[in-house]
N, C-alpha and C positions, 0 to 999 in steps of 0.2 A: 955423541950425536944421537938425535931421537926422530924417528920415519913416522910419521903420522899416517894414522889409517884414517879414513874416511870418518867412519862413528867420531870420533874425537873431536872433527870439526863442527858435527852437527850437533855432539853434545856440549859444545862450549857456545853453539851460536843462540841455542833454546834455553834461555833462564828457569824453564820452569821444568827441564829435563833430570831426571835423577841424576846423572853425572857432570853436570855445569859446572860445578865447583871444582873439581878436581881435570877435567877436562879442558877449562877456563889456564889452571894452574900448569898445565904442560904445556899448552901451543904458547903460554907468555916466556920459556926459558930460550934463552939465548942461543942452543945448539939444536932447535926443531928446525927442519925439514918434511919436504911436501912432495911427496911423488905426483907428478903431473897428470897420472892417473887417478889419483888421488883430489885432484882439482876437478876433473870432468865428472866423478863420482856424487862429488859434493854438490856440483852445480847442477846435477840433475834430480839430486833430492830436493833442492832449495824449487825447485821451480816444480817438483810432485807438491809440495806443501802452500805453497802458494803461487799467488797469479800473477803478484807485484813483480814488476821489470825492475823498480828502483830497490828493492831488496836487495836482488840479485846483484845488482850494480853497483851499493854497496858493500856486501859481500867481495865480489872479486875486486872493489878500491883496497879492501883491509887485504886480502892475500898479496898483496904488494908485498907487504912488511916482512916476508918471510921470501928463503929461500924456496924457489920450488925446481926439483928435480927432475929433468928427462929419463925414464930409462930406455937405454939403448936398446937394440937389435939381442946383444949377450945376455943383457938382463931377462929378458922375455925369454929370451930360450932358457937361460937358468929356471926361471919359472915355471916355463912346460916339462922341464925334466923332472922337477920338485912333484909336478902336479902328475906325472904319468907314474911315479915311481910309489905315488903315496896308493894312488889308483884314485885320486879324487874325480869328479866330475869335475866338465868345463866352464860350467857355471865359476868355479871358484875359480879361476882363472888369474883374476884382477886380484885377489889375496892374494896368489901366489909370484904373482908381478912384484909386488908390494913386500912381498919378504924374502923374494930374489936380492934385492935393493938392499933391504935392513942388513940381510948377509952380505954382500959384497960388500956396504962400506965399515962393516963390522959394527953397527949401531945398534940403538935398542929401537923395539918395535913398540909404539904407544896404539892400542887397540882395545876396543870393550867386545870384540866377535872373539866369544870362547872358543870356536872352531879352528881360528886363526892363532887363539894363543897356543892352544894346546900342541896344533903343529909346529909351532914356532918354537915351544920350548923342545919337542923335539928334536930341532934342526938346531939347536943348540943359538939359539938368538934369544937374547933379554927380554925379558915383556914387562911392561909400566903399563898402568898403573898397579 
């Protein structure tokens, strides 16, 4: 199973972004998932970058095609513990939502925020690309 961070969706929706190609090539495999956080994160980059409504609505037509994950009440608290223990700011907050998730279902995390990886391989989670 593979957790999608945020970057991954925005570099597979901008053809003309350094990582399209490979970004493109993870959300098409068959065991991607989508933290629901991870959809409101998306949806409010798409709509900083442009103004079009029909983009966007596009956009969340194709997020059909995938699973996308709830995380729970446990999940966020696993998150806040990850994120009190590392001493991060709260800003990272939603990273650490996001790899609360990738650990509990024992997945790999797909991410291009070095920040995120680097903790992640910490906490002993896979990271792709």
């Amino acid at each position: 199973m593979i957790i999608v961070d945020t970057n991954v969706l925005v570099y597979s929706t901008f053809e003309d972004s350094e990582n399209h190609t490979r970004a493109l090539d993870i959300i098409q495999r068959e065991d991607v998932k989508i933290p629901q956080i991870v959809v409101y994160e998306f949806l409010w980059v798409l709509a900083k970058v442009t103004s079009n409504v029909s983009v966007i609505n596009t956009k969340v037509e194709e997020l059909r095609e995938f699973e996308i994950i709830c995380e729970g009440p446990e999940t966020v608290l696993v998150g806040v513990k990850m994120l009190k223990e590392d001493r991060k700011p709260l800003r990272m907050l939603n990273d650490y939502v996001i790899l609360a998730l990738a650990k509990g279902v024992k997945g790999d995390l797909a991410t291009y925020d070095e920040k995120l990886r680097k903790i992640a391989k910490k906490r002993g989670v896979r990271v792709i690309p």
